[in-house]
Structures are given as structure tokens and as C-alpha cells.
C-alpha positions as CSV (number, residue, x, y, z in Angstrom):
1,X,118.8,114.5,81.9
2,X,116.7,113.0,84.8
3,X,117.9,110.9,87.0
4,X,116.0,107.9,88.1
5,X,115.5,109.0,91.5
6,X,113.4,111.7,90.2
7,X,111.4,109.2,88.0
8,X,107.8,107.4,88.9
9,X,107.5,104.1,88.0
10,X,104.2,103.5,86.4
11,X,101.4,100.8,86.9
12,X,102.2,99.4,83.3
13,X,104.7,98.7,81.1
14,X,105.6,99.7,77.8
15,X,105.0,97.8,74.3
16,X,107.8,95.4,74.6
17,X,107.3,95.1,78.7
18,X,109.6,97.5,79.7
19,X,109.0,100.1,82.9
20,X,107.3,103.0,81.9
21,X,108.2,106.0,83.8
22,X,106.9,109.6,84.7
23,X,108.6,112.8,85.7
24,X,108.0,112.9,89.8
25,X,107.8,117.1,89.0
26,X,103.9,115.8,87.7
27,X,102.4,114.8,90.7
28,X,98.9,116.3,90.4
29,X,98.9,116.0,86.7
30,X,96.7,113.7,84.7
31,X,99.0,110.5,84.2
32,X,100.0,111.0,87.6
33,X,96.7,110.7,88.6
34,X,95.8,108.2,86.4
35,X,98.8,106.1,88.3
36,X,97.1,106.4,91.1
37,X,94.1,105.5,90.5
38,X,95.0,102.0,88.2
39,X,97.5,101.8,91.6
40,X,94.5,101.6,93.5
41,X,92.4,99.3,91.5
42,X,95.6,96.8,91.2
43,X,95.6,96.7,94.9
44,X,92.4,96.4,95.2
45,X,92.0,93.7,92.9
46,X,94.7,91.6,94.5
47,X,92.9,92.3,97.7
48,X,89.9,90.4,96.5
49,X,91.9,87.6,94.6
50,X,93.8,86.8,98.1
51,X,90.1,86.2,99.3
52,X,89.0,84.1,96.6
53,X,92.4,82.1,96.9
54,X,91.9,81.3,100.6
55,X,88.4,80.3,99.7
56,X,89.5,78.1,96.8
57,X,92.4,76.4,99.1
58,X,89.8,75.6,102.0
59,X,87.7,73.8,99.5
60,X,89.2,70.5,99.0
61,X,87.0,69.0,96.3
62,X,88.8,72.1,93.2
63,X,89.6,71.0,90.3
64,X,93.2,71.1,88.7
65,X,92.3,73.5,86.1
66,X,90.6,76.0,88.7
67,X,93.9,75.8,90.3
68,X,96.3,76.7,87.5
69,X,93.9,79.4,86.4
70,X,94.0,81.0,90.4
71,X,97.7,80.5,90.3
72,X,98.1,82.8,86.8
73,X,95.6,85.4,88.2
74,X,98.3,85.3,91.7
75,X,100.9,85.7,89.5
76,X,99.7,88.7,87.7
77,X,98.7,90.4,90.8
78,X,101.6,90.0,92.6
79,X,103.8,91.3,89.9
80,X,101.2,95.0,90.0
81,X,101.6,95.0,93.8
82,X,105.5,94.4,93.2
83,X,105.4,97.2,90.6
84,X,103.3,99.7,93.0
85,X,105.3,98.6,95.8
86,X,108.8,99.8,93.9
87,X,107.4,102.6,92.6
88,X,106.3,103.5,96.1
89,X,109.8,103.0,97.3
90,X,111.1,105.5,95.2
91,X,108.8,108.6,95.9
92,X,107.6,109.8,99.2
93,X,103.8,108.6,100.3
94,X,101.6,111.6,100.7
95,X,99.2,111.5,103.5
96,X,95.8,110.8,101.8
97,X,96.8,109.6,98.2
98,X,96.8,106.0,97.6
């Protein structure tokens, strides 16, 4: 049996919302890669939302229902960064992959 040490943690999570997890033997392989790549997107993507966020707090005049909609979108980004920032913890970062 694998241990959980020598498990991935995945960008998404299962039917019922639970961790999906990959072998860390499959590093170059095609869901590994795949990881990566929706792991790079994710951050990306919260990248921009932090930017739109900052724009929408400078501007006084939003509306409440702009608001809650930027504060789901926050959410949901911050819970993929947390997810690629675990599964980061757990396997060593390799100079040039994301």
C-alpha cells in the first residue's frame, strides 16, 4: 500500500468532494502533467482576481451584489491556491515546473 507521503494531491477533487490523489512515482506522466498545468492556471487565475478585487475595493460607488459575487469568486480561489499550496508541501518543487 502507498503511503500518503508518497501521494500528490491533485488540483480537483473527486465526485463527492473528496482529495483526489496521484502516485508521486508519475511525475512526467500525463495526469501529472495535467496537475500542473490546471495548478498553473488556478494560480494564475487568482493572480488576476486579487487584481480585480483591489480594483473593486478602491471604487467606492460597487454595488452589494458585485461584492458578494467577488467574495464567492475569493473564496473559490483561495481554496485551489490552498489545495496547490498542500500539495506542494508534500512533494519536493523542481526547479522549472510550476
Amino acid at each position: 500500500m502507498t503511503s500518503r507521503d508518497d501521494l500528490r494531491l491533485l488540483p480537483w477533487a473527486g465526485p463527492d468532494g473528496k482529495p483526489c490523489y496521484l502516485s508521486a512515482d508519475d511525475q512526467g506522466g500525463y495526469v501529472s502533467r495535467l496537475a500542473d498545468h490546471i495548478e498553473a492556471y488556478q494560480l494564475g487565475m487568482a493572480s488576476q482576481l486579487l487584481q480585480y478585487a483591489r480594483q473593486v475595493l478602491d471604487d467606492e460607488t460597487e454595488e452589494l451584489e458585485e461584492l458578494q459575487v467577488l467574495a464567492a469568486q475569493l473564496t473559490s480561489a483561495l481554496r485551489d491556491v490552498l489545495r496547490v499550496a498542500t500539495s506542494r508541501g508534500r512533494r519536493p518543487v523542481t526547479p522549472g515546473r510550476p
